[in-house]
PyMOL Python script that loads the backbone (N, CA, C, O; Angstrom):
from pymol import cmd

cmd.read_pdbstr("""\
ATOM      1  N   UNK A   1     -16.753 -57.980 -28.985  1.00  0.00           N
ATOM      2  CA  UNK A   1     -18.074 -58.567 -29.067  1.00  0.00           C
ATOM      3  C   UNK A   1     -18.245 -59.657 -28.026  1.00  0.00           C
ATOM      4  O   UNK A   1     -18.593 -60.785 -28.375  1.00  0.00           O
ATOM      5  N   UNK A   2     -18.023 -59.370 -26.831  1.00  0.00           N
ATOM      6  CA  UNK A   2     -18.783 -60.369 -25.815  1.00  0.00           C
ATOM      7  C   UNK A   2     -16.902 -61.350 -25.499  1.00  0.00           C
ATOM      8  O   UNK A   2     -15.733 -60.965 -25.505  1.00  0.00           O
ATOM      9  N   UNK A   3     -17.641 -62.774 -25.254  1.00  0.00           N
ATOM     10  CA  UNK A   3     -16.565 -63.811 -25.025  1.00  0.00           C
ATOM     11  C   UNK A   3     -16.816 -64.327 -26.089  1.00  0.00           C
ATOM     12  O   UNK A   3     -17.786 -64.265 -26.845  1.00  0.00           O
ATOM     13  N   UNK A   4     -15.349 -65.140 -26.119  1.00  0.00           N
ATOM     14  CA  UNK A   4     -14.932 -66.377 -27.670  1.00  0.00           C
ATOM     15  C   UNK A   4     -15.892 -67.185 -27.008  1.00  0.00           C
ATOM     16  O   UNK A   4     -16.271 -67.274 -25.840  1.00  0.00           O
ATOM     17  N   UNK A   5     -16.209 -67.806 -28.178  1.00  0.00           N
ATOM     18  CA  UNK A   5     -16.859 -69.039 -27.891  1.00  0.00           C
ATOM     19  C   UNK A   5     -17.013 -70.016 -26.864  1.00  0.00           C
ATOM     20  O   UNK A   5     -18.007 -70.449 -26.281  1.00  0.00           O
ATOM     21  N   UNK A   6     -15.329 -70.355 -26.750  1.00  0.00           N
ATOM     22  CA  UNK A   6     -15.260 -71.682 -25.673  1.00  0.00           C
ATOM     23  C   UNK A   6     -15.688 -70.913 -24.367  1.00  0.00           C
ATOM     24  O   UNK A   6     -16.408 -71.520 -23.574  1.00  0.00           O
ATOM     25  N   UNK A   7     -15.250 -69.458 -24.048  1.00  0.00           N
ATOM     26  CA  UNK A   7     -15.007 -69.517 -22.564  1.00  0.00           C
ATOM     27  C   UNK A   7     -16.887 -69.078 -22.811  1.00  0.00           C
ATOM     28  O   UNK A   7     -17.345 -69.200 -21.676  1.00  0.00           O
ATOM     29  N   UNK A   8     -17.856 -68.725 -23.600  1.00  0.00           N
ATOM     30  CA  UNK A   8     -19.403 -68.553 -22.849  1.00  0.00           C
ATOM     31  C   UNK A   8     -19.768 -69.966 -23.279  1.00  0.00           C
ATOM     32  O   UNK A   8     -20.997 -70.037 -23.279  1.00  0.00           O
ATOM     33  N   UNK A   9     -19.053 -71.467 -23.757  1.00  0.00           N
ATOM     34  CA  UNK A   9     -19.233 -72.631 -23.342  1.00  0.00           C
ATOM     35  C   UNK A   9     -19.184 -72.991 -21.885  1.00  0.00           C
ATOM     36  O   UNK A   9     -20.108 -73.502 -21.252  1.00  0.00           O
ATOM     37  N   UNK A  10     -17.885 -72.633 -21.383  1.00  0.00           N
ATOM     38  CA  UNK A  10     -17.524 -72.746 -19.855  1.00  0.00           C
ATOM     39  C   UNK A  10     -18.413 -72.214 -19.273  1.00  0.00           C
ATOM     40  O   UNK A  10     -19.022 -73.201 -18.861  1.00  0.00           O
ATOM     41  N   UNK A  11     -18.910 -71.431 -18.954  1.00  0.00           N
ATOM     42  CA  UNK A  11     -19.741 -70.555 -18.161  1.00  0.00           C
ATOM     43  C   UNK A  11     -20.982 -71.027 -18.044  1.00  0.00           C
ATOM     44  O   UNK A  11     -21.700 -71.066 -17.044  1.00  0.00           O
ATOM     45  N   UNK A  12     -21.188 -71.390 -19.157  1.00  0.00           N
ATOM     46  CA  UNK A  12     -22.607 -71.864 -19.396  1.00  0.00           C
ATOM     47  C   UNK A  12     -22.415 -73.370 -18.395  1.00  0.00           C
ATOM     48  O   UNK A  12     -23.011 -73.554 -17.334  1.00  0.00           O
ATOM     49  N   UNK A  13     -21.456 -74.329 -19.026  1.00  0.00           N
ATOM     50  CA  UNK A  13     -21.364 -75.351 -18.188  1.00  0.00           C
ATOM     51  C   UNK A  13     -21.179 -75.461 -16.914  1.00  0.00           C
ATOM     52  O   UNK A  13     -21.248 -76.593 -16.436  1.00  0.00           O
ATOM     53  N   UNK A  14     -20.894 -74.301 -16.023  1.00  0.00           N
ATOM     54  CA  UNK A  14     -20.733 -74.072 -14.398  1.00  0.00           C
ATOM     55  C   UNK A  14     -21.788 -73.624 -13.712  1.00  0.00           C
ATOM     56  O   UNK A  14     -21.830 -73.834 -12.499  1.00  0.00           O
ATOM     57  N   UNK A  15     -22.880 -72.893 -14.397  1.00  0.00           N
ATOM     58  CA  UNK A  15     -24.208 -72.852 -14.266  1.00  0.00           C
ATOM     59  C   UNK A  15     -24.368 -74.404 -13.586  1.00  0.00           C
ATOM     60  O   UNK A  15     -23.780 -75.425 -13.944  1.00  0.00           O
ATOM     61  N   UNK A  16     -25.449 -74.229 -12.386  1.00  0.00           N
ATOM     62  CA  UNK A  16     -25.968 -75.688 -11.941  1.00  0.00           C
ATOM     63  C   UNK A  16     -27.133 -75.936 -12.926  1.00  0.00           C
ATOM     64  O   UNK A  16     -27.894 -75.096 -13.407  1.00  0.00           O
ATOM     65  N   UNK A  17     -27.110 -77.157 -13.106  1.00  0.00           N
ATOM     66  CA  UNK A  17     -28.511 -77.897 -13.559  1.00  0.00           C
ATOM     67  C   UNK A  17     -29.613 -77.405 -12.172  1.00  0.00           C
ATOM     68  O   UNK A  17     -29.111 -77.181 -11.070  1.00  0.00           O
ATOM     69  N   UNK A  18     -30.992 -77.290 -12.376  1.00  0.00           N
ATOM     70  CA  UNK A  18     -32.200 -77.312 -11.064  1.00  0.00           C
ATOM     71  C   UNK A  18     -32.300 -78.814 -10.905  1.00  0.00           C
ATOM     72  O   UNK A  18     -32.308 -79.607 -11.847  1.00  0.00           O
ATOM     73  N   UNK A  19     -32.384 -79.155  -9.516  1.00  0.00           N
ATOM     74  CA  UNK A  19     -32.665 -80.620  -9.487  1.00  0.00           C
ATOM     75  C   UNK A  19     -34.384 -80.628  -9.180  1.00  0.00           C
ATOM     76  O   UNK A  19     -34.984 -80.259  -8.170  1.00  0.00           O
ATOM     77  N   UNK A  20     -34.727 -81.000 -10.020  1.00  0.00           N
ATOM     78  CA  UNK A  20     -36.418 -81.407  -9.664  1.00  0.00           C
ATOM     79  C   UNK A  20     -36.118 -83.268  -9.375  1.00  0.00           C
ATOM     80  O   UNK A  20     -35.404 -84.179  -9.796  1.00  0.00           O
ATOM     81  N   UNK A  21     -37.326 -82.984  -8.266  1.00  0.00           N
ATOM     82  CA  UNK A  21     -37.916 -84.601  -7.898  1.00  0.00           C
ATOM     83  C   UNK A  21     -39.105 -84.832  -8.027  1.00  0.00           C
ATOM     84  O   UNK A  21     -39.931 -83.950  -8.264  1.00  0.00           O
ATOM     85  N   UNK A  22     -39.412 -86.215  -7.873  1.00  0.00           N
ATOM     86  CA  UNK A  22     -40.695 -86.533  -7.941  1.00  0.00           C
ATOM     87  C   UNK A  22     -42.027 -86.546  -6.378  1.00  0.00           C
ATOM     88  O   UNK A  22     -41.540 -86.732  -5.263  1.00  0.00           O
ATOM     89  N   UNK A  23     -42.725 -86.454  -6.430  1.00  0.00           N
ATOM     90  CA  UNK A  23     -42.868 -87.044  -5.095  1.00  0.00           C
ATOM     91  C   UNK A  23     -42.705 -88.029  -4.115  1.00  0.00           C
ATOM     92  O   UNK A  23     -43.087 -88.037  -2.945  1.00  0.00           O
ATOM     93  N   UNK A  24     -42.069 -88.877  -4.774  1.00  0.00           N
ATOM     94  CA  UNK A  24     -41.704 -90.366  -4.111  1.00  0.00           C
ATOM     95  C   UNK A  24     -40.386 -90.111  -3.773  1.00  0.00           C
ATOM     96  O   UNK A  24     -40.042 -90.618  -2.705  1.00  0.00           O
ATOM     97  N   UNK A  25     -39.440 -89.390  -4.447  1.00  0.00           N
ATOM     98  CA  UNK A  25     -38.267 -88.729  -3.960  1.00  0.00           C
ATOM     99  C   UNK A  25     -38.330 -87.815  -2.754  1.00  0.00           C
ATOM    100  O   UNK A  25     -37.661 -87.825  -1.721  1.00  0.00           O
ATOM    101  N   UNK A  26     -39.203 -87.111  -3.112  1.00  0.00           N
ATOM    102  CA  UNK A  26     -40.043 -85.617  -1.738  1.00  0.00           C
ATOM    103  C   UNK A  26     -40.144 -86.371  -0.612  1.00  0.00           C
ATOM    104  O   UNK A  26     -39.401 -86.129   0.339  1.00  0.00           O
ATOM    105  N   UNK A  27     -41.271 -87.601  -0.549  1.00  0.00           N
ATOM    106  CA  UNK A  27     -41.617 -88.006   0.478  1.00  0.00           C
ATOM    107  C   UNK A  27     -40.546 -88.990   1.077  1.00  0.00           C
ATOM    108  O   UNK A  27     -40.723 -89.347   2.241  1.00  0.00           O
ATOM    109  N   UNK A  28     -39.427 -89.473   0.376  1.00  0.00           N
ATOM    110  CA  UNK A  28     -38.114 -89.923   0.913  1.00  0.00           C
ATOM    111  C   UNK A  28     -37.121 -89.524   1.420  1.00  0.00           C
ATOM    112  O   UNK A  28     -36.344 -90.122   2.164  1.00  0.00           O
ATOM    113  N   UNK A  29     -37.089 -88.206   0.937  1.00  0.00           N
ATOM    114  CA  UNK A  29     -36.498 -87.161   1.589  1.00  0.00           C
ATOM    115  C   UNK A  29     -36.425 -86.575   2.651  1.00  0.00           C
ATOM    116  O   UNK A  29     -35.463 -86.183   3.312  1.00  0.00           O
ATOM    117  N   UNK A  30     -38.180 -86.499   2.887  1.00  0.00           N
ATOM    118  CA  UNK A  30     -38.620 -85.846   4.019  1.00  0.00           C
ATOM    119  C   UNK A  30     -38.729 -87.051   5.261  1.00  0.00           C
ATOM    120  O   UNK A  30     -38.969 -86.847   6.450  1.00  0.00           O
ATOM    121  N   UNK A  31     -38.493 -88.252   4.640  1.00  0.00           N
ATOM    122  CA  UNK A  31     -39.013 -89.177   5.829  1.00  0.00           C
ATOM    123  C   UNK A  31     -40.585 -89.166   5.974  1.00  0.00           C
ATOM    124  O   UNK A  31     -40.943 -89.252   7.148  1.00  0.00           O
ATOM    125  N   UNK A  32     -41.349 -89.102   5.282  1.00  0.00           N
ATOM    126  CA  UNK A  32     -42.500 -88.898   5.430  1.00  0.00           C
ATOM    127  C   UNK A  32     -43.334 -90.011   4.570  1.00  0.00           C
ATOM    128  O   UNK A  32     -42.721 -90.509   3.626  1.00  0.00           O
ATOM    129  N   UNK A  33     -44.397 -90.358   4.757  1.00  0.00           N
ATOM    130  CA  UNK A  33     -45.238 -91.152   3.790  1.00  0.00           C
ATOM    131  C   UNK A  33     -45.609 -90.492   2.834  1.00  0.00           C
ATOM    132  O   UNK A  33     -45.668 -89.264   2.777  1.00  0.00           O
ATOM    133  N   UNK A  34     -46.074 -91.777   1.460  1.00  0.00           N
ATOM    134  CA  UNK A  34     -45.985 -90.729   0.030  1.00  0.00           C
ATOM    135  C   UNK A  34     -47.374 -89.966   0.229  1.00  0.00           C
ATOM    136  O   UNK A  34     -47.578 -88.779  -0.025  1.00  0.00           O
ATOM    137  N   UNK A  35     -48.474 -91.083   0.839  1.00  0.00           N
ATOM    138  CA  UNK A  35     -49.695 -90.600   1.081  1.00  0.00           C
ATOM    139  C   UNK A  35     -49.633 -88.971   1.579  1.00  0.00           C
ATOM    140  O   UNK A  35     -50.475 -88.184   1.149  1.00  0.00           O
ATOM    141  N   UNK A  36     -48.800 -88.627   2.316  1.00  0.00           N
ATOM    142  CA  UNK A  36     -48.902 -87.104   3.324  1.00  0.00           C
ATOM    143  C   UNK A  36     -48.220 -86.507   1.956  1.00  0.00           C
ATOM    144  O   UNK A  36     -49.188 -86.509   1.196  1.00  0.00           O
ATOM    145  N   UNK A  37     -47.580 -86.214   1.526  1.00  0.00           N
ATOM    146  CA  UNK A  37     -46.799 -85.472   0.171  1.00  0.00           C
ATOM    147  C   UNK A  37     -48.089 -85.252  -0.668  1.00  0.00           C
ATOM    148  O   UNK A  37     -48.768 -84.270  -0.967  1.00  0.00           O
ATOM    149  N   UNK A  38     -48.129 -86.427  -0.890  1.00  0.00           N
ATOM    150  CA  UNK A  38     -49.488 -86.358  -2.139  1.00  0.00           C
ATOM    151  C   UNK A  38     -50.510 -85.615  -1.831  1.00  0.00           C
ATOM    152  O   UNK A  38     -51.007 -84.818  -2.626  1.00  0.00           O
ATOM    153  N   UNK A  39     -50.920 -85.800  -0.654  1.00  0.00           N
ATOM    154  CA  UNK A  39     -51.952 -84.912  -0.128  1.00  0.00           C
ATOM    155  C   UNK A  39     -51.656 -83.212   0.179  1.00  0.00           C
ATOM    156  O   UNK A  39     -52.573 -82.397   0.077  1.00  0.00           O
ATOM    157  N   UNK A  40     -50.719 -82.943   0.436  1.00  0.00           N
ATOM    158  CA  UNK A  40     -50.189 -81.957   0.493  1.00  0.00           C
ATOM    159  C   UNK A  40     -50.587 -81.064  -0.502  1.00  0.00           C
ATOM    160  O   UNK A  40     -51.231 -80.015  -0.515  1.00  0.00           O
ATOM    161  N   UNK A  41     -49.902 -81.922  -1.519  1.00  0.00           N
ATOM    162  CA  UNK A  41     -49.714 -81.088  -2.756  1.00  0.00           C
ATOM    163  C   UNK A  41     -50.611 -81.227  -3.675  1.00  0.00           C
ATOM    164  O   UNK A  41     -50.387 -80.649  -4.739  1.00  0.00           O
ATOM    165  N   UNK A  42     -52.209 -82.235  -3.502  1.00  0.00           N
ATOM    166  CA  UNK A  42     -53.018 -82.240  -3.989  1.00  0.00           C
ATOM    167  C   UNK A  42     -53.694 -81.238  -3.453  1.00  0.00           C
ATOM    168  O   UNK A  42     -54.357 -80.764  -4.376  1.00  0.00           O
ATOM    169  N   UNK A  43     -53.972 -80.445  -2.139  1.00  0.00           N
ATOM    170  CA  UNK A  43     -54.943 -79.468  -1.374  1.00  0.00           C
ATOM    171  C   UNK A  43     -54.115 -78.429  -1.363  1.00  0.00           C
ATOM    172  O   UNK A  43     -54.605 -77.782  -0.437  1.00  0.00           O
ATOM    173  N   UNK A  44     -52.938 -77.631  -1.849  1.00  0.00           N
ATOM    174  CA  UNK A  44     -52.322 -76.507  -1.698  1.00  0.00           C
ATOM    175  C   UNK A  44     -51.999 -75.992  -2.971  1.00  0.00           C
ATOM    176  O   UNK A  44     -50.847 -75.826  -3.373  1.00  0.00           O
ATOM    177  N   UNK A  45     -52.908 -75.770  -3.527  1.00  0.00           N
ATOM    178  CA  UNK A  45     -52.781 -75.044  -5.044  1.00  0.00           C
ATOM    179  C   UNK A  45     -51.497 -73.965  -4.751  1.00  0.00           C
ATOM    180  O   UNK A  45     -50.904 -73.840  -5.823  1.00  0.00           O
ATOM    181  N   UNK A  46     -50.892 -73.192  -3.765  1.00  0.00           N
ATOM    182  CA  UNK A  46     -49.948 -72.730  -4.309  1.00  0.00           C
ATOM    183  C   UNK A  46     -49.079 -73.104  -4.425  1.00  0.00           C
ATOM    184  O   UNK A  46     -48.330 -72.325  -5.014  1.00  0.00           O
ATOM    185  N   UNK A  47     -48.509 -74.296  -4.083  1.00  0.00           N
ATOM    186  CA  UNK A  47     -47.706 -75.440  -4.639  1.00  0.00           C
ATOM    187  C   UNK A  47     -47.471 -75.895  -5.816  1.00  0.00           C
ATOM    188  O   UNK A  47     -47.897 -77.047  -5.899  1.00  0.00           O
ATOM    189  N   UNK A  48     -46.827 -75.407  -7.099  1.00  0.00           N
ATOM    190  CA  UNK A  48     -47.000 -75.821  -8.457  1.00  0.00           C
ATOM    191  C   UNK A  48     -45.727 -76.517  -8.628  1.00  0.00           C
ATOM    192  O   UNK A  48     -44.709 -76.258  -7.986  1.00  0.00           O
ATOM    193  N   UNK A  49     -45.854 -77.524  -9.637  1.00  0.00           N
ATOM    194  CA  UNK A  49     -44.404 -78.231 -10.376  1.00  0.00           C
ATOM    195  C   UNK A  49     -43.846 -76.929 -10.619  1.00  0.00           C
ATOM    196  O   UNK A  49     -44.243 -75.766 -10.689  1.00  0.00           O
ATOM    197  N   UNK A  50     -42.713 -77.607 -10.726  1.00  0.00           N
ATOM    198  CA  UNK A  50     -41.400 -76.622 -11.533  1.00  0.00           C
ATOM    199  C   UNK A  50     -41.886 -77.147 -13.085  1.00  0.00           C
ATOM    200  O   UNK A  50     -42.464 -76.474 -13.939  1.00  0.00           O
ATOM    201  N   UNK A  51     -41.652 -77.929 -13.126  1.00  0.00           N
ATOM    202  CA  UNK A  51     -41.707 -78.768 -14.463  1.00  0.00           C
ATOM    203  C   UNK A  51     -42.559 -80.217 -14.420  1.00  0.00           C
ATOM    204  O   UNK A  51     -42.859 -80.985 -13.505  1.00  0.00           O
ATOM    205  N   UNK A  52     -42.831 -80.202 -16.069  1.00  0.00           N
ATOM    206  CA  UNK A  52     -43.477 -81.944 -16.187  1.00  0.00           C
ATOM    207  C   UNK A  52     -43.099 -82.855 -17.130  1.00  0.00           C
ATOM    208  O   UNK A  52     -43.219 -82.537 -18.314  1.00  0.00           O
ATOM    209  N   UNK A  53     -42.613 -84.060 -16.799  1.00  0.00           N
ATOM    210  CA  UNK A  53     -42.239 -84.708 -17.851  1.00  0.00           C
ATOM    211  C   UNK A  53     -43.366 -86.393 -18.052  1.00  0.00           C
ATOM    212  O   UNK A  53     -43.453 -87.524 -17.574  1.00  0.00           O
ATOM    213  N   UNK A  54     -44.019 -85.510 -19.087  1.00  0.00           N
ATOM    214  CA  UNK A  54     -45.250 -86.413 -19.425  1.00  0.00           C
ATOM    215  C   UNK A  54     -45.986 -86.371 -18.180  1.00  0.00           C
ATOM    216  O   UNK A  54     -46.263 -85.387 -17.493  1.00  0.00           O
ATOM    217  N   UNK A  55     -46.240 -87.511 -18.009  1.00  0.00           N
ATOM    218  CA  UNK A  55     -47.683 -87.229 -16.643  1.00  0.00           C
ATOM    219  C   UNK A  55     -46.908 -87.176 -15.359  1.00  0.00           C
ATOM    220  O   UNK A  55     -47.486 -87.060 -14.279  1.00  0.00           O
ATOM    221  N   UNK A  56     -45.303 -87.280 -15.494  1.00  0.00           N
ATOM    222  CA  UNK A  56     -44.317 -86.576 -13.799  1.00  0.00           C
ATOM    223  C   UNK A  56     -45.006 -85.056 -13.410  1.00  0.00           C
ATOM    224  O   UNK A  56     -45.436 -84.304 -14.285  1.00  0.00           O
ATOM    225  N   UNK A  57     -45.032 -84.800 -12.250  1.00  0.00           N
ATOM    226  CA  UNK A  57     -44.775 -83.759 -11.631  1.00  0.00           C
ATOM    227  C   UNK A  57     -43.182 -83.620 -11.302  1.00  0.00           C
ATOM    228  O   UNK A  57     -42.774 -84.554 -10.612  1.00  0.00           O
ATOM    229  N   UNK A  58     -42.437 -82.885 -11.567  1.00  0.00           N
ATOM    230  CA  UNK A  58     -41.908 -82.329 -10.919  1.00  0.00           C
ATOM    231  C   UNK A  58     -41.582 -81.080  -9.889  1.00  0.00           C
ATOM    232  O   UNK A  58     -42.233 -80.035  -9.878  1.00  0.00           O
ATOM    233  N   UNK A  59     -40.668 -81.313  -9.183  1.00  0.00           N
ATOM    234  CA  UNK A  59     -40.639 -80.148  -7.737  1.00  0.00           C
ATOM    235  C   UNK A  59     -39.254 -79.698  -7.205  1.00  0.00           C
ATOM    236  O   UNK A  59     -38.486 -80.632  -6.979  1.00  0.00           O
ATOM    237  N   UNK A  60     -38.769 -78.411  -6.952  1.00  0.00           N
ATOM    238  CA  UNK A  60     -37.500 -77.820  -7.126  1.00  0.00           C
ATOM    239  C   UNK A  60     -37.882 -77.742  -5.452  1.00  0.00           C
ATOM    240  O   UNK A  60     -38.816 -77.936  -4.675  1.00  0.00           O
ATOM    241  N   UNK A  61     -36.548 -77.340  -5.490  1.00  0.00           N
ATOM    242  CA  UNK A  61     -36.363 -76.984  -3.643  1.00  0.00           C
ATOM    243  C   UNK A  61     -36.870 -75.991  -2.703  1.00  0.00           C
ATOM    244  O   UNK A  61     -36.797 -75.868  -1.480  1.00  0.00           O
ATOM    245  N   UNK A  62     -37.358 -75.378  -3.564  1.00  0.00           N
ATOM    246  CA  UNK A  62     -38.515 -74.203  -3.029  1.00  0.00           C
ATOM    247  C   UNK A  62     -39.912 -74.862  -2.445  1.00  0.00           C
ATOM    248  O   UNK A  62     -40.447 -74.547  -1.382  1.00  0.00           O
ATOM    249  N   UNK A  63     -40.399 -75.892  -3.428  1.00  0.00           N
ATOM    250  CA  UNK A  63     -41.642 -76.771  -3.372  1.00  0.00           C
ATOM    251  C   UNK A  63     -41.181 -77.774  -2.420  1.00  0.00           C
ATOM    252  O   UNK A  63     -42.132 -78.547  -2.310  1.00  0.00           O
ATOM    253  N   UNK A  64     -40.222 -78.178  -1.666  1.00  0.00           N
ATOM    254  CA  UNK A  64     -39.807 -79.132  -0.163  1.00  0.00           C
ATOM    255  C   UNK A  64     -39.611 -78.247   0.570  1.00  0.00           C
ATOM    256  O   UNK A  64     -39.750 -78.506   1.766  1.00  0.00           O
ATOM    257  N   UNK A  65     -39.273 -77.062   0.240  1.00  0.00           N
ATOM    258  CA  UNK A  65     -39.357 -76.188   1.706  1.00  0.00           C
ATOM    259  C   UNK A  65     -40.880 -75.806   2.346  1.00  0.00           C
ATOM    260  O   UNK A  65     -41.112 -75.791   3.555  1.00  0.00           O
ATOM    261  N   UNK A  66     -41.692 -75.554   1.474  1.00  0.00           N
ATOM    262  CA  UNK A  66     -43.462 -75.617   1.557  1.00  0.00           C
ATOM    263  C   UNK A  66     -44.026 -76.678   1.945  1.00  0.00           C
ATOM    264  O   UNK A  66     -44.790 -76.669   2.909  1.00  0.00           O
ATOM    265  N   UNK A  67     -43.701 -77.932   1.157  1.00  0.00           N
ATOM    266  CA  UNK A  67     -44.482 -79.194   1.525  1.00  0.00           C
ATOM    267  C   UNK A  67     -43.679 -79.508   3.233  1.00  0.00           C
ATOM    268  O   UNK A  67     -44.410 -79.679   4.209  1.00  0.00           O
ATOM    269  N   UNK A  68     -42.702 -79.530   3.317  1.00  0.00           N
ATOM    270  CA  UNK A  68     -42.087 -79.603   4.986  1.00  0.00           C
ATOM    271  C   UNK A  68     -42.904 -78.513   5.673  1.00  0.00           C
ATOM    272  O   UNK A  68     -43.625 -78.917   6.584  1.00  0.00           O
ATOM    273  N   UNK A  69     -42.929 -77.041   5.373  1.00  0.00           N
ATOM    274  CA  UNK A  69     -43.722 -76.466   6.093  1.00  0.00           C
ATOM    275  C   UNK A  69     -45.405 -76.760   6.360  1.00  0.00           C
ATOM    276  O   UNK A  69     -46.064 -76.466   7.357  1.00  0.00           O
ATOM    277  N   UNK A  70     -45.811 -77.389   5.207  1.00  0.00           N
ATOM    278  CA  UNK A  70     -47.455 -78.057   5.278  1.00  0.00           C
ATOM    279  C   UNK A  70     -47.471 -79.195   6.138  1.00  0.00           C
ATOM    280  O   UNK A  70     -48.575 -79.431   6.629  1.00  0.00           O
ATOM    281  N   UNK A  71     -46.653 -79.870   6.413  1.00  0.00           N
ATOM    282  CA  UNK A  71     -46.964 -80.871   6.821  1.00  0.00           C
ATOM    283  C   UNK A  71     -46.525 -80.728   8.360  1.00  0.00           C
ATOM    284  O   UNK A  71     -46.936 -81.657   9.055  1.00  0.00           O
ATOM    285  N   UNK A  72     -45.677 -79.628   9.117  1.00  0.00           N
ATOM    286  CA  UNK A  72     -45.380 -78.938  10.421  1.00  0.00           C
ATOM    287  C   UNK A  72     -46.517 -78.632  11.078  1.00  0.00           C
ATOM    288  O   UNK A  72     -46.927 -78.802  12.226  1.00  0.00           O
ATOM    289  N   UNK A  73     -47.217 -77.809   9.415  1.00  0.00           N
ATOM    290  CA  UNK A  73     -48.449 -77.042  10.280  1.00  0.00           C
ATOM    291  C   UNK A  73     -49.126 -78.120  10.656  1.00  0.00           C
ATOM    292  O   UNK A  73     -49.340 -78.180  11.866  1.00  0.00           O
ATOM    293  N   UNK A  74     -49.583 -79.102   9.923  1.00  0.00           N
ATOM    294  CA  UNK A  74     -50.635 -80.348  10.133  1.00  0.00           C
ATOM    295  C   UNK A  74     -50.387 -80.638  11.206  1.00  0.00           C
ATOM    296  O   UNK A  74     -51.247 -80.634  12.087  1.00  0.00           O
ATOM    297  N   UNK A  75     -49.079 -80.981  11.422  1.00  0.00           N
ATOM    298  CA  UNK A  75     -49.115 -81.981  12.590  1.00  0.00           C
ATOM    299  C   UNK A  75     -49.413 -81.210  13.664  1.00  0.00           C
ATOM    300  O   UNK A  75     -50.065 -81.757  14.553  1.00  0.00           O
ATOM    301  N   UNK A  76     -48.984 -79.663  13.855  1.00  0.00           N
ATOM    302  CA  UNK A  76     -49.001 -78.950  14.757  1.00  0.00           C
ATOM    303  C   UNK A  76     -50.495 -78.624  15.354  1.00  0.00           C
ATOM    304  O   UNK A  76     -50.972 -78.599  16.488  1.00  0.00           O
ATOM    305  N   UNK A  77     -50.979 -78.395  14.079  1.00  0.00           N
ATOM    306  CA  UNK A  77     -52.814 -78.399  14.456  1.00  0.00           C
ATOM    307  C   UNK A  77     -53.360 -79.879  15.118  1.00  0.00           C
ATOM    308  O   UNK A  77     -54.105 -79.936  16.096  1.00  0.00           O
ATOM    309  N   UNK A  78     -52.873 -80.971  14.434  1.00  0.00           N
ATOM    310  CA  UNK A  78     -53.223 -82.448  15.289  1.00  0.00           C
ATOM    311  C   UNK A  78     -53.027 -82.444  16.500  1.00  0.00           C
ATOM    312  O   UNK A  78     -54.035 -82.493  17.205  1.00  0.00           O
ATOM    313  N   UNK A  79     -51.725 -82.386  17.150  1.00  0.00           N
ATOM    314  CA  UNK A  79     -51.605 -81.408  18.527  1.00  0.00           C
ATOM    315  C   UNK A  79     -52.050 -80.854  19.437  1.00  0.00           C
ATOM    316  O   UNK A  79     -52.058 -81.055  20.652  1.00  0.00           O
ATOM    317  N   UNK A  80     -52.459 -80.075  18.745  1.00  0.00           N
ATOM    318  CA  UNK A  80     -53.602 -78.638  19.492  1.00  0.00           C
ATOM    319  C   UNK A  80     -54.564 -79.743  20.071  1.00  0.00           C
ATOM    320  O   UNK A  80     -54.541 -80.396  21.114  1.00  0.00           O
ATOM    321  N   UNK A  81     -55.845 -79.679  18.455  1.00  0.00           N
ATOM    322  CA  UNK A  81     -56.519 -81.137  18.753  1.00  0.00           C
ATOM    323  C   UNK A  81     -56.187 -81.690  20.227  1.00  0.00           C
ATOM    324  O   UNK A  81     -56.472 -81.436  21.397  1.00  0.00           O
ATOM    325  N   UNK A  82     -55.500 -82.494  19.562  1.00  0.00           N
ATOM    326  CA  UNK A  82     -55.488 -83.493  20.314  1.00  0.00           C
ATOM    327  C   UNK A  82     -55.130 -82.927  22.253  1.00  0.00           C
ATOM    328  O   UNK A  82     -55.809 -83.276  23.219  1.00  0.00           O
ATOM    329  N   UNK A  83     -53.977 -82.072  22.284  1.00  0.00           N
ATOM    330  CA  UNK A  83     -53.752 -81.319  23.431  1.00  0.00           C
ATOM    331  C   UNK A  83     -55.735 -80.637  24.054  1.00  0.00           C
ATOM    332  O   UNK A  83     -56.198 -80.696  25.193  1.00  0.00           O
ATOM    333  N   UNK A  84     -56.094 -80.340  23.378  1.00  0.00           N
ATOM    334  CA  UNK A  84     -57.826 -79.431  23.773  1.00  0.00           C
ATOM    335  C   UNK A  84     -58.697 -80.843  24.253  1.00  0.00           C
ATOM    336  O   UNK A  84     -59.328 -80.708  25.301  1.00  0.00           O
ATOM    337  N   UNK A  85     -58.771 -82.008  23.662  1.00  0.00           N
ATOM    338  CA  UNK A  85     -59.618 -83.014  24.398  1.00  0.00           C
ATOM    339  C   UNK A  85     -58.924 -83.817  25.414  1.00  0.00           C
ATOM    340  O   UNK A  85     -59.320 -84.972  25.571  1.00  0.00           O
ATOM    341  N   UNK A  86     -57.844 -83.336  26.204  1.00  0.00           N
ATOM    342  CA  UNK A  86     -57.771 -83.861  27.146  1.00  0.00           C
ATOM    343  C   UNK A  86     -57.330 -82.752  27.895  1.00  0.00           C
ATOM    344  O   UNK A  86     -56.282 -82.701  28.539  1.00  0.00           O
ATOM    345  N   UNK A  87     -58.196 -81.848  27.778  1.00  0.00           N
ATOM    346  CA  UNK A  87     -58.219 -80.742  29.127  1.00  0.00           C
ATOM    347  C   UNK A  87     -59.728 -80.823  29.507  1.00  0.00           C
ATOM    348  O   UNK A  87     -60.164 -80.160  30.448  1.00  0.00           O
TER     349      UNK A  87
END
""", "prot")
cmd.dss("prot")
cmd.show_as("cartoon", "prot")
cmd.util.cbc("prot")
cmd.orient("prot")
């Protein structure tokens, strides 16, 4: 019938915990201001918490690989911008 007890204890305990952060963690992470995070993830609905604890957002590592990519594109379009009025 399966494993004894202790060893689907073990197993279970070698499983990783998910690390969720907050955005003030996100935007420390990234080196970035909290303002640009926040905004990010206030205008990109496909951006969802992993989880919430009370009025936290939380965000798994999938959701910093997106918000880093949102904020590439931004700057990259500022760029452009900015590269087009001085031609």
């Amino acid at each position: 019938m399966g494993l004894p007890v202790d060893a689907r204890y073990r197993m279970m305990a070698i499983r990783a915990v998910p690390t969720l952060t907050t955005p003030g963690v996100l935007a420390a992470a990234l080196e970035e201001p909290l303002h640009r995070v926040v905004y990010v993830l206030r205008t990109r609905p496909h951006i969802r918490p992993a989880a919430r604890a009370g009025r936290l957002r939380l965000y798994d590592r999938d959701a910093i690989a997106l918000i880093r990519h949102e904020l590439n594109a931004i700057d990259a379009r500022a760029t452009r911008r900015k590269g087009a009025e001085h031609e």
